[in-house]
N, C-alpha and C positions, 0 to 999 in steps of 0.2 A: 504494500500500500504506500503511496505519496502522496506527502500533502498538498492540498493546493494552491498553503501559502506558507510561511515558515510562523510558527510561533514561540515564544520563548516559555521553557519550562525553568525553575525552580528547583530542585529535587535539594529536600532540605533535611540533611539525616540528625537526628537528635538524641544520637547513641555518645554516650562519654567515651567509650571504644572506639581505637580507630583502626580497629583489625574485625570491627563488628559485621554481624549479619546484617543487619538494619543496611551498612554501607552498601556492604557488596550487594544486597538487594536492589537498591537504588541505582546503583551504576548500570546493571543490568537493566534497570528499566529504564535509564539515563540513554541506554545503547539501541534501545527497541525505539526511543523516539525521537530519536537522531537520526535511527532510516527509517521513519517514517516523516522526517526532513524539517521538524523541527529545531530551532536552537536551544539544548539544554545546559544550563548552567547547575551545578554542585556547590550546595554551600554546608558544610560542617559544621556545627554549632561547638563543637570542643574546638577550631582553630578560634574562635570567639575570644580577644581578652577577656578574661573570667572578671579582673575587678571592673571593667568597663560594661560586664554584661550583669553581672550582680547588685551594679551602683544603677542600671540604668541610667550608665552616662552614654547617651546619643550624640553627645559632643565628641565623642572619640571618633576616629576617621574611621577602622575598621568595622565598629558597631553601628555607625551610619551609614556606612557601605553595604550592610549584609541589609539593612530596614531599605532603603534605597531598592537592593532586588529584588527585594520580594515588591515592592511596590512595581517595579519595572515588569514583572514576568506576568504574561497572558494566563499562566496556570500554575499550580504547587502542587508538586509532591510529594505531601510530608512523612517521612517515615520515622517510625521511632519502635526500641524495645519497650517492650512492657514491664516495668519495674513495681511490685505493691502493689496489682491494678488498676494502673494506669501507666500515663506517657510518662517516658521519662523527665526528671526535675530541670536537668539540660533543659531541655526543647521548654518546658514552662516559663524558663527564665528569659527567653527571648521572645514567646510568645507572649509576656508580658511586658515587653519593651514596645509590640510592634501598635502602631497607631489602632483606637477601636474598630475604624472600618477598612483594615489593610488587608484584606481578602474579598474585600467587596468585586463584583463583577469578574473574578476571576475562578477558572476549574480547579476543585483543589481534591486532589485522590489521596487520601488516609491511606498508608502503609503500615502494620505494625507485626514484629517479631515477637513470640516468646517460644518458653518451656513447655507449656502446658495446653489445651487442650479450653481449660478452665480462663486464659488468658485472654481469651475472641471477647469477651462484652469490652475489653478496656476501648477498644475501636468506637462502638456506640455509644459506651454507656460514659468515656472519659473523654476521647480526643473531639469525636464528632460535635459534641457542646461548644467548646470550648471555638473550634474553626470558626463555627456558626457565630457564636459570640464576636468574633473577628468579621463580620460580615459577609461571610462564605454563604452563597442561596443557590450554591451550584457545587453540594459536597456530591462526589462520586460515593459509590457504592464500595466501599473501603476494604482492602483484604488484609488477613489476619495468615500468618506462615508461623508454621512450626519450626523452631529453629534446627531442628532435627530436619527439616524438608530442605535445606540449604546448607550445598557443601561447596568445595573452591576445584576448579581443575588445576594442575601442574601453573597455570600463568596467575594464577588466582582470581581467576575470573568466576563468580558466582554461578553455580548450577543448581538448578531445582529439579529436585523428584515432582515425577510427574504430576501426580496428586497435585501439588501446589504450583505447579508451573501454567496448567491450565487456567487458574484461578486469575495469577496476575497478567496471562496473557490477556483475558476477555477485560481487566480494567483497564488496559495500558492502551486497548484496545479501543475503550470505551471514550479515554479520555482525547485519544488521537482523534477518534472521530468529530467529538464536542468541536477542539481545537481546529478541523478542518474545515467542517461546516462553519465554521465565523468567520467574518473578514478580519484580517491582520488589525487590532488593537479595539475589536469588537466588545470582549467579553471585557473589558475594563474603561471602555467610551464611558463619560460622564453624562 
């Protein structure tokens, strides 16, 4: 599939790990919407100055550069492990930095990893509020990966057991579409 226009993605991993599933997730899906001919950008929340992102100082260059792309990208892809039932404290701390309406008119597809089985509501019952709360009125249908479902090839490239490879094809899928059908800078026209 190609798209008909290029939009920009987000992919915003909010694992304190930076050898995490959550990442290599993301990249993976970073890779799928790249040929599907999108532009996606990777942002890290642990490369984040921690007192600049702790202090909610938006005065720092970096931490106003990471508010800045999310502001600039047609769509997000938030991924995060599930920590205590919910997202991780990382990704909170900047989602508490970002302006009330900074996901307004924008697709934003929930990614989350855990251990357990038991860990899929943190998707609805924790992250999805909170996007929403950020003015997200276009959350995707979010997927939830067992981190047992994601292992690494020899280059370290992210591999999914089928089971859950299915899952995040149909979203990645879902959201390239969104992305497609809109005119370039659509989903976030004022």
């Amino acid at each position: 599939m190609s798209a008909v226009h290029a939009a920009t993605v987000l992919t915003l991993a909010g694992s304190p790990s930076a050898a995490s599933r959550t990442q290599a997730l993301l990249r993976l899906v970073g890779a799928r919407l790249t040929a599907d001919g999108h532009r996606v950008r990777h942002l890290a929340v642990r490369d984040l100055p921690a007192a600049a992102l702790l202090h909610a100082d938006t005065a720092d260059p970096v931490l106003r550069a990471a508010v800045e792309a999310v502001s600039r990208a047609d769509a997000v892809v938030v991924g995060t492990p599930v920590h205590k039932a919910s997202y991780s404290g990382l990704l909170k701390a900047l989602l508490d930095v970002l302006p009330q309406d900074a996901l307004r008119d924008k697709a934003v597809l929930p990614l989350t990893t855990g251990g357990s089985p038991a860990h899929v509501l943190a998707l609805d019952y924790a992250l999805r509020p909170v996007l929403t709360a950020l003015g997200a009125d276009r959350v995707l249908r979010g997927r939830f990966v067992l981190d047992r479902h994601i292992a690494r090839d020899p280059q370290g490239t992210a591999v999914l057991d089928p089971e859950a490879r299915t899952g995040v094809e149909e979203a990645v899928a879902e959201l390239s579409a969104v992305l497609s059908a809109a005119p370039a800078g659509a989903l976030r026209a004022a």
